[in-house]
C-alpha positions as CSV (number, residue, x, y, z in Angstrom):
1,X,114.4,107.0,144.1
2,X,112.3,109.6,146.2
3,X,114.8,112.9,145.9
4,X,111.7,115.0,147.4
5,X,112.9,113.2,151.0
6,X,116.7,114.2,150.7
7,X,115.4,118.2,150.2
8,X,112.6,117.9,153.0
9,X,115.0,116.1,155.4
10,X,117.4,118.7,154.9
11,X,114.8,121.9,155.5
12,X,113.8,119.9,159.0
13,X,116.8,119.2,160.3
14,X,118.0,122.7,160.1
15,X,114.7,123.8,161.8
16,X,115.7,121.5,164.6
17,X,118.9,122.4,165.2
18,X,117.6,126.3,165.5
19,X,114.7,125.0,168.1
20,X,117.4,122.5,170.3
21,X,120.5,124.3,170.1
22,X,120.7,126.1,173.7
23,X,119.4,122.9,175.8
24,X,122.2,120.5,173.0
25,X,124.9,122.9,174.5
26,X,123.3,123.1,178.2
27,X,123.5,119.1,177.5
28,X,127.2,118.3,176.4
29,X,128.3,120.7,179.0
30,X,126.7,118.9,181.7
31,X,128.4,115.5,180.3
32,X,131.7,116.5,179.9
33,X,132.2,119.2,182.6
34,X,132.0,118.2,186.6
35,X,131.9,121.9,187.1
36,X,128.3,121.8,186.2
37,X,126.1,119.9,188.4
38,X,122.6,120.1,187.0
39,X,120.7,121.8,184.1
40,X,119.2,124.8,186.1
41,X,122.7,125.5,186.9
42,X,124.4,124.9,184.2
43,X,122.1,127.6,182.1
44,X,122.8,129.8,185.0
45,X,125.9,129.8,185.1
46,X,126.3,130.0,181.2
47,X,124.5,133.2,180.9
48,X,126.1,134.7,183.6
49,X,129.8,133.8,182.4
50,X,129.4,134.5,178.6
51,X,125.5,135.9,177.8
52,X,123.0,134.4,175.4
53,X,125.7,133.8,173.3
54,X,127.1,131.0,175.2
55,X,124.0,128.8,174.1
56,X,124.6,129.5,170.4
57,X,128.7,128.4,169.8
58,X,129.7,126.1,166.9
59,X,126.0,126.5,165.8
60,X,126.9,127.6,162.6
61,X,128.8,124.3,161.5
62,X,126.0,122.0,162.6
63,X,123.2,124.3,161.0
64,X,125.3,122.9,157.9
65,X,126.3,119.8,158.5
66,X,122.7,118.9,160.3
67,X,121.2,119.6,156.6
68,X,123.1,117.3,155.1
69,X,123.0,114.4,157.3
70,X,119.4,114.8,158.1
71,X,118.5,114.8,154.1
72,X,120.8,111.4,153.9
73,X,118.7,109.9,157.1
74,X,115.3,110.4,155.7
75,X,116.4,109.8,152.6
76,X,117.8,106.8,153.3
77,X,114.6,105.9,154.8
78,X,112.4,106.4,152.7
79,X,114.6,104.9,150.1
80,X,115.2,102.1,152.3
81,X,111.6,101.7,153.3
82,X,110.8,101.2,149.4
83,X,113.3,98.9,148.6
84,X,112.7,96.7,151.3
85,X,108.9,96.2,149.7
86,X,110.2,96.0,145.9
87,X,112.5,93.0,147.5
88,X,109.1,91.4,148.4
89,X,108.0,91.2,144.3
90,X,105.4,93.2,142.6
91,X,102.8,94.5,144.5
92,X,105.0,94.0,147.7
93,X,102.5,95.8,149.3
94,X,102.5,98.1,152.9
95,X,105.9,98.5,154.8
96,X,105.9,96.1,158.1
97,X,107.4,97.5,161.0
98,X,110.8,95.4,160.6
99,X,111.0,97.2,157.5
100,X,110.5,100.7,159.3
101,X,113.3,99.9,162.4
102,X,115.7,98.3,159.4
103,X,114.9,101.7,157.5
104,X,115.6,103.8,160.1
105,X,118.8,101.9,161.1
106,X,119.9,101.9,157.7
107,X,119.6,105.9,158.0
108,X,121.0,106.0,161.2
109,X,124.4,104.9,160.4
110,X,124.4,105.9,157.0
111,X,124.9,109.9,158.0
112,X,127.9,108.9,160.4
113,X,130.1,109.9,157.5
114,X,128.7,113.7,156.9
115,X,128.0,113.7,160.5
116,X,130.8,113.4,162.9
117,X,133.3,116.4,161.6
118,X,130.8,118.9,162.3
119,X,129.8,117.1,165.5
120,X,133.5,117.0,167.1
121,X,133.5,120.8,166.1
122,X,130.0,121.4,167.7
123,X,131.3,119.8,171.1
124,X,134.5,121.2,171.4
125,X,132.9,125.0,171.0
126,X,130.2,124.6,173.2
127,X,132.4,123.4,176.1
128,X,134.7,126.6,175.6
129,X,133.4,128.1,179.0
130,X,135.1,131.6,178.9
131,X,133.7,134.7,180.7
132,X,132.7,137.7,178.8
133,X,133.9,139.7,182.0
134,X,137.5,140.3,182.6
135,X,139.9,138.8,185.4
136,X,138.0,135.8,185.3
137,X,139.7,132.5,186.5
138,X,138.3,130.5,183.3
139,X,140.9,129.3,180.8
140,X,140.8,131.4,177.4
141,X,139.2,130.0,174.4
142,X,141.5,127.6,172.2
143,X,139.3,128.0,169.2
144,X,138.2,131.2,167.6
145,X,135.1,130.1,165.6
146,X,134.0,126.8,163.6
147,X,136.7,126.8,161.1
148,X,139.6,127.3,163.5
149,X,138.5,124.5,165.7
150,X,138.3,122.1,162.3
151,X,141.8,122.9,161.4
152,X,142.8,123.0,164.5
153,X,142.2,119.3,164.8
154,X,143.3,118.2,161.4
155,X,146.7,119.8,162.0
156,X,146.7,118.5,165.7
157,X,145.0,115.2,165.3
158,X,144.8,114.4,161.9
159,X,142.1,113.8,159.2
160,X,140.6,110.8,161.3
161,X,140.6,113.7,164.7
162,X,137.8,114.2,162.8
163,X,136.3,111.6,163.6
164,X,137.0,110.9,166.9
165,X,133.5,109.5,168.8
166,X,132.4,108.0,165.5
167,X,131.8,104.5,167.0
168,X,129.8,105.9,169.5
169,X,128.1,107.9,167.8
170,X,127.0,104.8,164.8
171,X,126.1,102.9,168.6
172,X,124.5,106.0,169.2
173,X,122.3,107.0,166.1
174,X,121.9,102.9,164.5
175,X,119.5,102.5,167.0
176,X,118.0,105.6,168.1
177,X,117.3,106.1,164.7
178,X,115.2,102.7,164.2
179,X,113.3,103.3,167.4
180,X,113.2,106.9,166.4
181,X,111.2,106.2,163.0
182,X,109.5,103.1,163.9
183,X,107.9,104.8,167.4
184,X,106.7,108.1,165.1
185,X,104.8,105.2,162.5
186,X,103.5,103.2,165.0
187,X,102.0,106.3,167.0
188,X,100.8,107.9,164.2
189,X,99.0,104.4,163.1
190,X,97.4,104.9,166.2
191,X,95.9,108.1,166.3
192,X,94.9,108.5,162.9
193,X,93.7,104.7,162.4
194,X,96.1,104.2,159.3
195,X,94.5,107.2,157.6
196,X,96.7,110.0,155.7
197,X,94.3,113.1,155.7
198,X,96.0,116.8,155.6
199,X,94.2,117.4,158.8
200,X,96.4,115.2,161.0
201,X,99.3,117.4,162.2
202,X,98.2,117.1,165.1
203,X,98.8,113.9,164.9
204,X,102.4,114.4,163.0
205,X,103.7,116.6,165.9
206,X,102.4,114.3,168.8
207,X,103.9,111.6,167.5
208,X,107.2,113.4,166.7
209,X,108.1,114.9,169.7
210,X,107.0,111.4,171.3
211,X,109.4,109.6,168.9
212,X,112.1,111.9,169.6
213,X,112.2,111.3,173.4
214,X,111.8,107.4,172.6
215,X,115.1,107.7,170.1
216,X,117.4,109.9,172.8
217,X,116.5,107.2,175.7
218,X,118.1,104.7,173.7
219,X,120.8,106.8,172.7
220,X,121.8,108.7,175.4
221,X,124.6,106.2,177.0
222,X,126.5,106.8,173.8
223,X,125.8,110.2,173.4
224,X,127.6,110.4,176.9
225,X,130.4,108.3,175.5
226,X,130.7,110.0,172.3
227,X,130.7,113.4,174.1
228,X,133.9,112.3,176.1
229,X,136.0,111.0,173.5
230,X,135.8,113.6,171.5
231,X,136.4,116.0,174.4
232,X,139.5,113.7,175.6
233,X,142.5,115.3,175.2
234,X,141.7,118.9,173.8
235,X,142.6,120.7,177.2
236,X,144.5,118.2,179.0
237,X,146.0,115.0,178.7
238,X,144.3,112.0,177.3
239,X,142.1,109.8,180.1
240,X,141.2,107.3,178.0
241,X,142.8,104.9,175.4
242,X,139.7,103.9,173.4
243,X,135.8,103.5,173.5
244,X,135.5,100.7,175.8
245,X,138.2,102.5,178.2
246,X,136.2,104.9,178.0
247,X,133.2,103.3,178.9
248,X,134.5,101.2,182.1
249,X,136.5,104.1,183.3
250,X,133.5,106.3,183.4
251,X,131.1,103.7,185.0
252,X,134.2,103.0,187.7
253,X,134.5,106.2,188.6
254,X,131.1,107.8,188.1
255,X,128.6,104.9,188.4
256,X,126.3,103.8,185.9
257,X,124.3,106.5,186.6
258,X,126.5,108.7,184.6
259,X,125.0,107.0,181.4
260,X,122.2,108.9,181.9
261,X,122.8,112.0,183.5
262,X,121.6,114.1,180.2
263,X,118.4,111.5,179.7
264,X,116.2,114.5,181.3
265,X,117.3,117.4,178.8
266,X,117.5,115.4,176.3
267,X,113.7,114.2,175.8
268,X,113.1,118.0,177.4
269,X,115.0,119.2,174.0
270,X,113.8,116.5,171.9
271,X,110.5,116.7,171.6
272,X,109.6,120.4,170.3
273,X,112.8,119.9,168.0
274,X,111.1,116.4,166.4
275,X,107.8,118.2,166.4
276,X,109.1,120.6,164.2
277,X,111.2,118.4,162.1
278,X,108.4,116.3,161.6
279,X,106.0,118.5,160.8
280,X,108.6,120.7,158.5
281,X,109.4,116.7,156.5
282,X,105.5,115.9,155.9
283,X,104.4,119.4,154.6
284,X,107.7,119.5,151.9
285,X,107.5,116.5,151.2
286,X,103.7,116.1,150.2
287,X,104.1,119.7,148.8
288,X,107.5,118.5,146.3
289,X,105.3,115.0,145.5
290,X,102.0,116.4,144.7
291,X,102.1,120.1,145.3
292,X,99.8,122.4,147.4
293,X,97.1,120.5,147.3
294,X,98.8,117.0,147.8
295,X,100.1,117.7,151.0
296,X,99.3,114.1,152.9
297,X,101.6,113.2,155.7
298,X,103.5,109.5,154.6
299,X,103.6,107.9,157.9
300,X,106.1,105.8,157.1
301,X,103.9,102.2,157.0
302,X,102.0,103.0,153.4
């Protein structure tokens, strides 16, 4: 089993979450609020109403959470990635790139589990729009911090409150993880020419941030959905009765369109987070494998 991909995928997804989490809240504002119209104003309108702060609520719980389920999705990709050759006999040889999209779907749906508590909490803070200045019109928060919010919906909603949004969200991260992994090996295979020398971060960080645009294009009608049911019902009475409610009701009312409304910020947030996660996964990893002077990047098709 490689462990050393758990730890590294753990140190890079918290690095992304620091890097994306003022456009992430920008983003699931602008899906489940009409007030906000468009991303310039949106961020506008945030920092006037509640400060820099406003694009740093319920980071806290995700910086944890994020940790975890990124370790289980690389982790599960690698482990994924090496099982799938054993399965071939000995001397399976490289991974194919069926192997790398099953791998990364594999991982994909596997962090759904660790994931979705802390996401529900993530949403429902950063759509607490309250003014930092007095006599304003906006409604007063209903949560005080991370914790409040996850009891709040356990005593509310119950145990599975918590997991409100998780179908979407497997629809969501299934594939957008596969395309997600397979797009970062294949683009790497290209630049470098299948070679694994310490000098291709350039390479690493391309093809990251590239691959992290391709994954949120796929995953961005879900997100959409995912963001809505787990906002449905914390302010006001319930609009929908389930996922695919959800999703006709939304296309009837707002157009198709709607689906991807957030496609822009997201690939704008995506790819300096996934250049940093990338890059933050090779060097650990190559450094926990080998050491200092081991560091190779494994780009995924070895």
């Amino acid at each position: 089993m490689h462990i050393a991909d758990f730890v590294s995928g753990s140190f890079a997804g918290a690095c992304g979450v620091a890097v994306g989490y003022p456009l992430d809240t920008v983003k699931v504002r602008i899906q489940t609020q009409k007030q906000f119209t468009g991303v310039y104003q949106c961020v506008v309108a945030t920092f006037s109403n509640e400060g820099v702060h406003g694009f740093f609520k319920g980071m806290f719980l995700p910086l944890a959470t994020v940790s975890m389920t990124s370790s289980v999705v690389f982790g599960t990709y690698r482990n994924c990635l090496q099982c799938l050759s054993q399965a071939r006999g000995a001397g399976g040889g490289s991974n194919t790139k069926l192997d790398v999209f099953l791998s990364g779907l594999a991982g994909g749906v596997a962090q759904i589990s660790v994931m979705a508590p802390g996401d529900i909490v993530k949403v429902r803070l950063q759509c607490q729009t309250e003014s930092k200045r007095g006599g304003s019109s906006l409604p007063k928060p209903k949560y005080r911090g991370p914790v409040h919010c996850l009891l709040s919906i356990v005593r509310e909603e119950g145990f599975l409150g918590l997991y409100r949004g998780a179908l979407p969200l497997m629809l969501r991260d299934g594939p957008s993880f596969a395309t997600y992994f397979l797009t970062y090996a294949t683009i790497c295979e290209w630049l470098t020419g299948g070679s694994r020398k310490a000098s291709d971060w350039s390479a690493v960080m391309l093809a990251g941030g590239i691959a992290g645009m391709a994954g949120w294009t796929i995953g961005t009608p879900m997100d959409v959905i995912k963001a809505r049911l787990q906002m449905d019902g914390a302010r006001e009475k319930k609009r929908y009765k389930g996922f695919l409610h959800c999703v006709t009701e939304t296309a009837r009312v707002e157009g198709a369109g709607v689906f991807f409304r957030s496609l822009g910020i997201n690939c704008l947030r995506a790819f300096p987070v996934n250049m940093v996660v990338f890059f933050t996964y090779e060097v650990l990893t190559g450094f926990l494998r080998a050491g200092p002077e081991g560091v190779d990047p494994p780009l995924g098709m070895e």
